[in-house]
N, C-alpha and C positions, 0 to 999 in steps of 0.2 A: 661510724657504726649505724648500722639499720633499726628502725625504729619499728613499732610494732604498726598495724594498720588498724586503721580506726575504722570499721563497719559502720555507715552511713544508714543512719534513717530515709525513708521516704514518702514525705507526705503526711497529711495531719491524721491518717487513719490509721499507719502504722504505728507512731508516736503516742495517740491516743490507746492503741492495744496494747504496744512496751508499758504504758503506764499503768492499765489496767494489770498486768502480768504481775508489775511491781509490788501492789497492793493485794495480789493474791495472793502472792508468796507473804508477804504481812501477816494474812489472815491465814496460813497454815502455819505459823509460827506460834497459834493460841492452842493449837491442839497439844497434847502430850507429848508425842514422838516427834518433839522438833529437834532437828539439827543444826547447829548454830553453823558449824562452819560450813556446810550446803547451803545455808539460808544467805551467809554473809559473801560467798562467792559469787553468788548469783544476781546481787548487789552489786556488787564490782564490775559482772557485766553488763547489771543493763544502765547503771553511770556510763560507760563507753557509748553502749547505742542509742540511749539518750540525750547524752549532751555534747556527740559528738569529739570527743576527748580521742587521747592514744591508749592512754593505760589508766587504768584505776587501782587504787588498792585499800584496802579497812584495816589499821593498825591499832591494837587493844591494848591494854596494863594488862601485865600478869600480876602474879599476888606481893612482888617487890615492888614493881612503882614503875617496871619498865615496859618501853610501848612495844609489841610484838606485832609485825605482819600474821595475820589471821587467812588475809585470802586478797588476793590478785586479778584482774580480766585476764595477766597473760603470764606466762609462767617462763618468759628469758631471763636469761641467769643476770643480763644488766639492769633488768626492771627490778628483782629482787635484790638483788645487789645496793640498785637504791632506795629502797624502803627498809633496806638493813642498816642502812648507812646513819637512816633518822632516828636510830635509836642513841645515836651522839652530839648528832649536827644535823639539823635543818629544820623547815617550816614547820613541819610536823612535829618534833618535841614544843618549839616553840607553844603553838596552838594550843594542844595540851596542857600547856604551863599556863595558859593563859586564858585560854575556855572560850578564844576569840577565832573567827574566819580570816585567813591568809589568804583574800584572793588576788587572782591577776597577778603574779609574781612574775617578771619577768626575769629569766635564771640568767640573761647576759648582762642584768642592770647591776645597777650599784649598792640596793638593798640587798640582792642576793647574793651577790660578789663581797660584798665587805661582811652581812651575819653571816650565810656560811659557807665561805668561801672552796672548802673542799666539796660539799655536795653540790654548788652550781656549776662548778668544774665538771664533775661527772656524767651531772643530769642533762649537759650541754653535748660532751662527749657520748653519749649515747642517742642522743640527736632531738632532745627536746630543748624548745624554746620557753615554754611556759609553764608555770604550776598552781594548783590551786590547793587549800587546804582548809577545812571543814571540820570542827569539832563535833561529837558524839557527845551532845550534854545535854541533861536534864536540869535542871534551876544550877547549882552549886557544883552537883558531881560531871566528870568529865570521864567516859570512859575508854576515850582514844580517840582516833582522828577519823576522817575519809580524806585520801589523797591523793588528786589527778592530774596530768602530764599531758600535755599536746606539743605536738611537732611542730605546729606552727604557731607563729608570733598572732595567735588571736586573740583578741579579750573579749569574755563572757560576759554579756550583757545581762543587768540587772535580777530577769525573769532565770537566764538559766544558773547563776549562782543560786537563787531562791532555791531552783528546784532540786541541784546538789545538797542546800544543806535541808529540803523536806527531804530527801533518800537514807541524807546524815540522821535524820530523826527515827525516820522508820526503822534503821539498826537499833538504833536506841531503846525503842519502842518495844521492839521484840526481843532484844537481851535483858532488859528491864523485865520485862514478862516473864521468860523465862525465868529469869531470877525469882522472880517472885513464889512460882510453883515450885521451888526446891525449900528443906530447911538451912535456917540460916548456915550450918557447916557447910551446907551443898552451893550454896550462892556461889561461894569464891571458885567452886571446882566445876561450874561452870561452863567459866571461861576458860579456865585450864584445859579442859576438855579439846576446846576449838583451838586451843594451842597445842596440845598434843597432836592434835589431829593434824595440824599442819606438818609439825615431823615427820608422820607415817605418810603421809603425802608427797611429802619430799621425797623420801625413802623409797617411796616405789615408782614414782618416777625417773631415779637414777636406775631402781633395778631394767625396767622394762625398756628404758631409754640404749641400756649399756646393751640389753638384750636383743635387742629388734636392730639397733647401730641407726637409731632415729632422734629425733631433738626433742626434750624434754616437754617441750608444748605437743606432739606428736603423739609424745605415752600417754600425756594428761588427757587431751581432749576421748584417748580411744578408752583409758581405766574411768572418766567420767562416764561415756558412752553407757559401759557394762555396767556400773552403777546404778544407772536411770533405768536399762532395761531388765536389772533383776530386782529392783525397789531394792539395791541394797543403801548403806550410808553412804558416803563419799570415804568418809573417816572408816567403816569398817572391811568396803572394800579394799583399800591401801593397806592396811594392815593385815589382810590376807595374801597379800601380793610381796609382803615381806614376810611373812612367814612360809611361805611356799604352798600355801594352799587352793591357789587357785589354777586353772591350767590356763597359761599367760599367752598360749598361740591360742586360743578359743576367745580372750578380751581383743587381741591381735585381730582378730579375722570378723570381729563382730556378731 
């Protein structure tokens, strides 16, 4: 199976403005009208064109204790498939459980092969060779992972795992924030939020996908598109797209 394509940085002034971009999205995360799950997508992408990776994804606790995919760089049904998969088996509960970094994992070796043996099966069969995994923790609390996937048998060198779990931090940094400007009932609902939103996201990416007869990253990147250009949410656009309110050949046509 075909693997998603890793968008290649170039050169230290590109990298240097990804990085700046990073940070800027940090600092609109202190204003009021933050959106967790725009904020934490957009994370997931610039992991991919920073650290040269294939896929990324931010996996949260809901208010049971279970870890949820939040947001993804890419939206194949196998990439989600495996970060659905880590809410039973793989590095990522692991981490979580443990408030430790899984790097350099090799998914054909024997650590991933014998802890968990159904997800390196998959993650191999979907054509990656390597994974990494990064907690989202502040002292004690753990509040999910950040989890990345490369097609090739490369190991991250020192600097760029550092820089994975500073990205792992900045999620941190700005759901903690956010936390903090809600009251306490509000904290837990959140998160809930950026999990619901994932739902309506899904939701309308099957509608517009089944509708157009294109591939779910197709709907996504074009219903993201209209979002950005009507300053609308990510989350409240999707939810207008399942409820029929939006006209879906004008998101179509750009």
């Amino acid at each position: 199976m075909s693997h998603e394509m890793t968008r290649e940085v170039s050169g230290d002034t590109s990298r240097e403005r990804l990085l700046a971009e990073a940070f800027v999205d940090l600092a609109d995360s202190l204003t009021d009208d933050f959106d967790v799950a725009e904020f934490l997508q957009s994370l997931a992408t610039r992991c991919v064109e920073l650290l040269g990776v294939s896929a990324a994804g931010v996996l949260l606790t809901d208010p049971e204790g279970e870890l949820r995919l939040v947001s993804a760089s890419g939206e194949h049904a196998w990439v989600l498939d495996l970060f659905a998969l880590q809410q039973e088996e793989g590095p990522c509960l692991d981490c979580y459980r443990s408030g430790t970094a899984h790097a350099n994992i090799a998914l054909g070796g024997p650590q991933a092969t014998t802890a968990w043996p159904q997800f390196a099966t998959r993650a191999r069969e979907a054509g990656y060779e390597m994974t990494q995994v990064l907690p989202l923790r502040q002292g004690d609390q753990v509040l999910g992972t950040l989890n990345l996937f490369q097609a090739k048998r490369t190991v991250l060198g020192p600097d760029e795992i550092a820089l994975a779990q500073a990205l792992a931090d900045v999620a941190t940094i700005a759901i903690l924030h956010r936390r903090s400007l809600e009251q306490s009932e509000m904290r837990r609902g959140q998160l809930q939020e950026a999990l619901t939103s994932r739902v309506a996201i899904e939701q309308a990416k099957g509608v517009l996908a089944e509708r157009w007869k294109c591939t779910v990253d197709e709907a996504f990147e074009a219903l993201r598109r209209h979002a950005r250009a009507n300053r609308l949410r990510l989350s409240e656009c999707a939810q207008q797209v399942v409820a029929g309110e939006l006209d879906t050949e004008g998101i179509r046509r750009g």
